[in-house]
N, C-alpha and C positions, 0 to 999 in steps of 0.2 A: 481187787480191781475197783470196786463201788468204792473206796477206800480211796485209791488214786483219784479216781474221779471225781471225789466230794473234795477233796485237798486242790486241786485244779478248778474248778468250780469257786472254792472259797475266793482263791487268788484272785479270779475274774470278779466277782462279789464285790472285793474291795480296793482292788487295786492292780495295775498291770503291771506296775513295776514290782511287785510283791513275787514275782517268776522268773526264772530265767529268762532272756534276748528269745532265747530258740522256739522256746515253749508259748510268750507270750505274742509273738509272730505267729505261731500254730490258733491262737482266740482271736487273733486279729482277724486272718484270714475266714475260719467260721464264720465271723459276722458277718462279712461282707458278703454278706449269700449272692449279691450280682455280679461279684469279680470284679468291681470298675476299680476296684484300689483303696475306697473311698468308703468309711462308715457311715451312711445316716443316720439321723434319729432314729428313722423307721427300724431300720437293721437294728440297730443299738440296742433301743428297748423291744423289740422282739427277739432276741438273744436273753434281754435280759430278764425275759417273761420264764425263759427254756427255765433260765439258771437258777431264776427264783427258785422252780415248780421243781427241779432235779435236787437243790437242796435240800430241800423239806422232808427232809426221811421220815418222820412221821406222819406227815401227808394231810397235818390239821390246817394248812392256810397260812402258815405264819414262821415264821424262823427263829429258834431261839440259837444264843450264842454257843450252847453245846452242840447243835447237830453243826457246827463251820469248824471244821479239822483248819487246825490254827486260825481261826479267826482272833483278829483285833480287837479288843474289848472297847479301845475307845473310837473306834471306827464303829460299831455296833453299837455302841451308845448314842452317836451321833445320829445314825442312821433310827434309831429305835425315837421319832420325833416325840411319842405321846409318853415313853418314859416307864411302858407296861413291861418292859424286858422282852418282847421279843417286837419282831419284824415283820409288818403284814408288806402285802403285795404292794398297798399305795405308796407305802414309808420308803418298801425298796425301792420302788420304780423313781420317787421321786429324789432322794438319795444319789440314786445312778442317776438318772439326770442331771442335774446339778455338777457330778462331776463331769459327766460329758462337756457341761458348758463351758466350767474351768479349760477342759482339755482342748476344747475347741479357737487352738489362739489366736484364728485368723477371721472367726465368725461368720464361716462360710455353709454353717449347716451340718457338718460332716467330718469325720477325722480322718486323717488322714497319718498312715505307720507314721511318719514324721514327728506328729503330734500327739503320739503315745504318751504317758505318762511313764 
């Protein structure tokens, strides 16, 4: 089960197209903890604080590429901005951001399932 969920978890991590339609509908929805349809930043990165802190199996503050069940090495290099091999909380957050902004192609603040990647 922990197993499932670190592999679902990673997906979210790095990419939503990296899931199935069905499943990645099922992260969308999560986020949107108001229901309006609509991801904020707020939502976004408080989701993405959850997901940081659930991957961390080892629970030291930081991520390395072996605790991300299929993780992307060069999506994890990119993300890992200072280049120490793993991934602190600023690195992710700011990382996830960044793609939120991409994802965001209407510049409205918010994603919207439309705008999923």
């Amino acid at each position: 089960m922990r197993a499932a969920r670190r592999a679902g978890l990673t997906a979210l991590l790095l990419t939503a197209s990296a899931v199935g339609a069905e499943q990645a509908r099922t992260y969308f929805e999560r986020t949107d903890s108001n229901e309006d349809g609509v991801v904020s930043r707020e939502e976004y990165r408080h989701r993405m604080i959850e997901v940081f802190f659930s991957a961390d199996g080892n629970r030291d503050g930081s991520l390395a590429l072996e605790e991300l069940v299929d993780g992307d090495p060069e999506l994890f290099d990119e993300a890992d901005a200072d280049g120490d091999g793993r991934v602190g909380l600023r690195e992710f957050l700011e990382f996830r951001a960044s793609g939120f902004e991409r994802a965001d192609a209407n510049n409205d603040g918010g994603l919207s399932w439309e705008e999923m990647p």
